[in-house]
Residue frames as qw, qx, qy, qz and C-alpha x, y, z in Angstrom:
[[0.125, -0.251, 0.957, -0.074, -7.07, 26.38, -35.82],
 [0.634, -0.117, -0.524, -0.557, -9.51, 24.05, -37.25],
 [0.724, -0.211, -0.123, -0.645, -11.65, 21.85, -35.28],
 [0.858, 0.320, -0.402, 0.003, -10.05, 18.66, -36.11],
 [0.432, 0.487, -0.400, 0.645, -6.74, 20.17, -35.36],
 [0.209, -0.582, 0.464, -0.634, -7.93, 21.10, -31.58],
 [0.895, -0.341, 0.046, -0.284, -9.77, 18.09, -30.83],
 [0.875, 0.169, -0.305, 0.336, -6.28, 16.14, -31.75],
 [0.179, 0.483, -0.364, 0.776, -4.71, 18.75, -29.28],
 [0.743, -0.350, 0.135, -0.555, -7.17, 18.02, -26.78],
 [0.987, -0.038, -0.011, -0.155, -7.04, 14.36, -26.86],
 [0.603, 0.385, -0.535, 0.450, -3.11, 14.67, -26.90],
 [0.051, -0.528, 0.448, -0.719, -3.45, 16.51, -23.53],
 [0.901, -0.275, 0.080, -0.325, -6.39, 14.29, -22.06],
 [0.946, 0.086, -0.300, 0.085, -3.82, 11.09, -23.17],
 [0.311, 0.595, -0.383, 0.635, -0.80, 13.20, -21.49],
 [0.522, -0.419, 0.284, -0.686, -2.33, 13.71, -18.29],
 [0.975, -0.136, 0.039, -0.171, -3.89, 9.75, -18.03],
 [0.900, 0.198, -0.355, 0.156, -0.27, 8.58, -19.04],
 [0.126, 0.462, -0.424, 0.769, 1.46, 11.00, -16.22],
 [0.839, -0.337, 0.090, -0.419, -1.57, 9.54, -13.79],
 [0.932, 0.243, -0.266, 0.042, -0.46, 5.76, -14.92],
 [0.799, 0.157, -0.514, 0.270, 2.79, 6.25, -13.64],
 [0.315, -0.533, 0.346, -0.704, 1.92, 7.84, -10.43],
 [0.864, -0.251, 0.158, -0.408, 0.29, 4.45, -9.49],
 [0.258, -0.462, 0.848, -0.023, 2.23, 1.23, -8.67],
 [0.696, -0.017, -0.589, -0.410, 1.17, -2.53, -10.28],
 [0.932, -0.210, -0.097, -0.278, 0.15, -5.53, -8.89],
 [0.879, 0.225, -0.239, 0.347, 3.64, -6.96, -9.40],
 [0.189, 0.643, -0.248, 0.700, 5.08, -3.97, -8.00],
 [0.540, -0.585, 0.197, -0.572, 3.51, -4.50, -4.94],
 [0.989, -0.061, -0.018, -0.131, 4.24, -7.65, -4.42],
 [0.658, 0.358, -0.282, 0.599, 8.32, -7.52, -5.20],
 [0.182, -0.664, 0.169, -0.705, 7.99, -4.70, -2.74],
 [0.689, -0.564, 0.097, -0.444, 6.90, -6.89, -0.29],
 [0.949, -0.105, -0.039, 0.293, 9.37, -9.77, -0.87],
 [0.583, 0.575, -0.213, 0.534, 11.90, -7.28, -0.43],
 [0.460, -0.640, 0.158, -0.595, 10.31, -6.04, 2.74],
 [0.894, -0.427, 0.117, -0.074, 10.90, -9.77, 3.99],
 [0.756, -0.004, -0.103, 0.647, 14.66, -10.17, 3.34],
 [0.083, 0.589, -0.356, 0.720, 14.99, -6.98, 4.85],
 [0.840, -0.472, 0.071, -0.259, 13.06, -8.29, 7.98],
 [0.912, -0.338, 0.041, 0.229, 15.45, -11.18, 8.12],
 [0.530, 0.506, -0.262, 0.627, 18.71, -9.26, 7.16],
 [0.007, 0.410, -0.298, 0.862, 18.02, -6.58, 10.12],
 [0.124, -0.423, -0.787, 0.431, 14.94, -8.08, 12.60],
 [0.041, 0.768, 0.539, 0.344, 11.24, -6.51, 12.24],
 [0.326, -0.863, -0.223, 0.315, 12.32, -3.29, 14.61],
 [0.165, -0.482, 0.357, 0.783, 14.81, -1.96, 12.43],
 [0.060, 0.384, 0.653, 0.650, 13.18, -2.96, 9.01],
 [0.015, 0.786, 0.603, 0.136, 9.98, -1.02, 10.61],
 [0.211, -0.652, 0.061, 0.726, 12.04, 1.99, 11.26],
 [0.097, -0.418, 0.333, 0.840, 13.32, 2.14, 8.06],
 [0.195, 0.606, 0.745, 0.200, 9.63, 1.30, 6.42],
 [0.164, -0.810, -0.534, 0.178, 8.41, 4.20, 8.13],
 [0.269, -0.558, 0.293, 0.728, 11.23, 6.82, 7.32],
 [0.410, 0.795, 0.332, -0.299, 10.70, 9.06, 4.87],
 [0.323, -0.592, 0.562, 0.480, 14.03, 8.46, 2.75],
 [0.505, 0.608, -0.436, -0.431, 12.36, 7.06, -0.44],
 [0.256, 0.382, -0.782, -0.420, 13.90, 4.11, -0.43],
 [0.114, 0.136, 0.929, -0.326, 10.45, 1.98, 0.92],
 [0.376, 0.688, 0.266, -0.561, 8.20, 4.32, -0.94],
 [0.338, -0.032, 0.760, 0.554, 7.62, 3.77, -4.43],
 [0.176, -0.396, -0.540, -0.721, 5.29, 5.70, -6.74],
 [0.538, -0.464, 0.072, -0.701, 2.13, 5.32, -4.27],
 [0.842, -0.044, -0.510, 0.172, 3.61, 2.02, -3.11],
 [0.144, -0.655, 0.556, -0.490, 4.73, 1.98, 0.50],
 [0.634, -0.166, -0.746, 0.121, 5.36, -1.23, 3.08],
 [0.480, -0.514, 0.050, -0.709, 3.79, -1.50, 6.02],
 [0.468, 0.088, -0.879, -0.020, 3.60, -3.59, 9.43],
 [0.534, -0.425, 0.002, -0.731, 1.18, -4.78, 11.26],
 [0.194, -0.162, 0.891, -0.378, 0.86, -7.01, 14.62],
 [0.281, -0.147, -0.902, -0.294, -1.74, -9.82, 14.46],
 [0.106, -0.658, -0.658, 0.350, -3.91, -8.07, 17.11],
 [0.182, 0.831, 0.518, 0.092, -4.02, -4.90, 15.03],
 [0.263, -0.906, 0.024, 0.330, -1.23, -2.73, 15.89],
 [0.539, 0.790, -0.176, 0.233, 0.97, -0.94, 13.34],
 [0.740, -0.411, 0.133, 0.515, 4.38, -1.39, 13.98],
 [0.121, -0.100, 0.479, 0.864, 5.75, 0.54, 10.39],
 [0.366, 0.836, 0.402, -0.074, 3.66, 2.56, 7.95],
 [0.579, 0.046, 0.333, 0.743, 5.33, 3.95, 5.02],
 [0.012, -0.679, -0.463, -0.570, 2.36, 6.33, 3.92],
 [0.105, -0.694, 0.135, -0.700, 2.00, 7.70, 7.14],
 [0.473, 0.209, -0.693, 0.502, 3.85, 7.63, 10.43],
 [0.214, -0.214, 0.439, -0.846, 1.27, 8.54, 12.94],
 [0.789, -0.086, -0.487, -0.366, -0.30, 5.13, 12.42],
 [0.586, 0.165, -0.679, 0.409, 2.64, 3.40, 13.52],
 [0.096, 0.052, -0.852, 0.511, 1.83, 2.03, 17.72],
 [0.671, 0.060, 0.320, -0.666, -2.22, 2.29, 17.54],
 [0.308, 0.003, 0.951, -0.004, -4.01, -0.23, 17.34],
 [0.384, 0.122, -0.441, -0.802, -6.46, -0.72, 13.83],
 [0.013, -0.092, -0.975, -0.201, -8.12, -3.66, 14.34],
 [0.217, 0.622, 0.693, -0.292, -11.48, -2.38, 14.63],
 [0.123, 0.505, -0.251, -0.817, -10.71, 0.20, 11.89],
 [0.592, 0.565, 0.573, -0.038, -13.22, 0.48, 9.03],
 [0.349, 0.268, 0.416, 0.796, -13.13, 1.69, 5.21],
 [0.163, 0.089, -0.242, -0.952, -14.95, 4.53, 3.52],
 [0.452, -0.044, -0.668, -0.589, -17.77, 1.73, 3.34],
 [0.660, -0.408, 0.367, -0.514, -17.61, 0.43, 6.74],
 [0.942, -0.021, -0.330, 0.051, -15.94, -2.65, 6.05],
 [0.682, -0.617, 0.392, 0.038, -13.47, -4.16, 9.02],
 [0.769, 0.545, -0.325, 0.072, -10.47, -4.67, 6.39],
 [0.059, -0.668, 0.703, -0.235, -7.82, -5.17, 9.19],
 [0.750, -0.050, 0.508, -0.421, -9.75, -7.58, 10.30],
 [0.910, 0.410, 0.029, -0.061, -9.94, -9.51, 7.02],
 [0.637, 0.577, -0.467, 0.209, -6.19, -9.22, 6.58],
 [0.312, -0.245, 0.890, -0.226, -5.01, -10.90, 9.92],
 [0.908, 0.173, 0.134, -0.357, -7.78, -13.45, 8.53],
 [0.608, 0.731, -0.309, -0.001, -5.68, -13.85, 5.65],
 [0.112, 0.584, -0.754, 0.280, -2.41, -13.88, 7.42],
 [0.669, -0.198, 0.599, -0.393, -3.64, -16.55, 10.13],
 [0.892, 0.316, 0.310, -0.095, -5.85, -19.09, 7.33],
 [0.775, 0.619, 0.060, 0.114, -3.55, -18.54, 3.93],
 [0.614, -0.429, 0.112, 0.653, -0.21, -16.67, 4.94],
 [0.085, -0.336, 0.303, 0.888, -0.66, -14.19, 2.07],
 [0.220, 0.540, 0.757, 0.296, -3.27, -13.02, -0.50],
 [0.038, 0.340, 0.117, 0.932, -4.99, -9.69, -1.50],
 [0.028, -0.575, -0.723, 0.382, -7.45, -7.85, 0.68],
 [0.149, 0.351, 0.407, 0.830, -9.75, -5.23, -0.92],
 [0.105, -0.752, -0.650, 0.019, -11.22, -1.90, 0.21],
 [0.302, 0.849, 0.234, 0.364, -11.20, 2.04, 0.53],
 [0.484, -0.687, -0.134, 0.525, -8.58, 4.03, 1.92],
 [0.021, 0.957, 0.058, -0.283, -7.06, 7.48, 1.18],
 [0.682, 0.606, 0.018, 0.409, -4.49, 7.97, -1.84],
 [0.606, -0.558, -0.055, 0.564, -1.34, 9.32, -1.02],
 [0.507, 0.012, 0.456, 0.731, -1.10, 10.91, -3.90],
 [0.091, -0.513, -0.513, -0.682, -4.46, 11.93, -4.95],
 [0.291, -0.056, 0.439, -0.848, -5.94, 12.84, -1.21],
 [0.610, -0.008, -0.028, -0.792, -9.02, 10.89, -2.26],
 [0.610, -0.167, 0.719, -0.289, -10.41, 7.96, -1.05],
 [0.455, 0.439, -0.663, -0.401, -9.89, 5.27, -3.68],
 [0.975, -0.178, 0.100, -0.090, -10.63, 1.53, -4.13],
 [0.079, 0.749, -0.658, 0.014, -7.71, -0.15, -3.01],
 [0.967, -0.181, -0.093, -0.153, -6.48, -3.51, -2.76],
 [0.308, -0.805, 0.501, -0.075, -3.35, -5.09, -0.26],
 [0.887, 0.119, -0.445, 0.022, -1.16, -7.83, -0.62],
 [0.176, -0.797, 0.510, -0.270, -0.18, -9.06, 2.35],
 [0.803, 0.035, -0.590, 0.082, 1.92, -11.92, 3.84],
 [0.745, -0.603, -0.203, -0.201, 2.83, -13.27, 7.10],
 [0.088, 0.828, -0.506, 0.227, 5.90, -12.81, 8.70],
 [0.849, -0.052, -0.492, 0.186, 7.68, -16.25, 9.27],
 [0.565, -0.053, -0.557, 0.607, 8.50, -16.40, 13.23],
 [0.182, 0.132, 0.244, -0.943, 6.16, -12.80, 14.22],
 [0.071, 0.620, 0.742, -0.246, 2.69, -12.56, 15.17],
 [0.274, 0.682, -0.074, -0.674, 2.42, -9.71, 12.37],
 [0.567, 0.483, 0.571, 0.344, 2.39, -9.68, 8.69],
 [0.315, -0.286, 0.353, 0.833, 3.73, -7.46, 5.83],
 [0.331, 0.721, 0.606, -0.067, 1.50, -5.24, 3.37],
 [0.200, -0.214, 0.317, 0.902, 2.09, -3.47, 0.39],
 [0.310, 0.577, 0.570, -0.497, -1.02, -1.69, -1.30],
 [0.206, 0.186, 0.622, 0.732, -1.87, -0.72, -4.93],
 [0.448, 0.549, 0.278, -0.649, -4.93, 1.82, -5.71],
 [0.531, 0.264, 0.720, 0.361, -7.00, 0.89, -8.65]]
């Protein structure tokens, strides 16, 4: 096999791999529809059933590495699609991989703006490794919580 011939065999497999990555990962947009679906399920069913079935492992709240999540305005998970053994502690003093207070910044958010993105490092469901990540979240009209879907970059 010539040279040529493997590097183009190479570089098919390198491009194979990155485009099988790609769609392991959710978009910006993705996250975001996610959440506005997360809130007309809220108001169809009331945040205690919609955070059941966030938190249930049935697929149909999980998306690629996309999952919804909810969280009380003093820090306690209520749902957690990625992982259920979040769900009734309380985060609000919870730091990244860097040592930033991101819960903290996203009740900010929710309180000052009612929605927007919050960036910093947390663990990949997908990949196991801590990743930069960044949330979109919004406030939950009528609850002292707010809704959060998450994208790794």
């Amino acid at each position: 096999m010539s040279i040529l011939r493997k590097f183009v065999l190479s570089l098919a497999i390198v491009m194979m791999a990155f485009g099988a990555h790609a769609q392991e990962r959710g978009t910006a947009d993705q996250a975001k529809a996610l959440v506005d679906k997360g809130l007309a399920h809220i108001k169809a069913v009331g945040v205690d059933k919609a955070g059941e079935d966030f938190t249930a492992k049935d697929g149909k709240w999980q998306d690629k590495d996309l999952y919804v999540f909810v969280q009380k305005l003093d820090g306690t998970m209520v749902a957690h699609g990625g992982n259920k053994g979040l769900v009734g502690k309380n985060h609000f003093e919870l730091k990244d991989a860097n040592g930033k207070l991101f819960v903290k910044e996203m009740i900010e958010v929710a309180k000052t703006k009612g929605a927007g993105w919050v960036d910093y490092m947390w663990t990949s469901p997908v990949t196991k490794k801590v990743e930069a990540k960044s949330t979109y979240i919004v406030r939950i009209p009528g609850y002292e919580g707010y809704i959060g879907v998450g994208i790794y970059k």
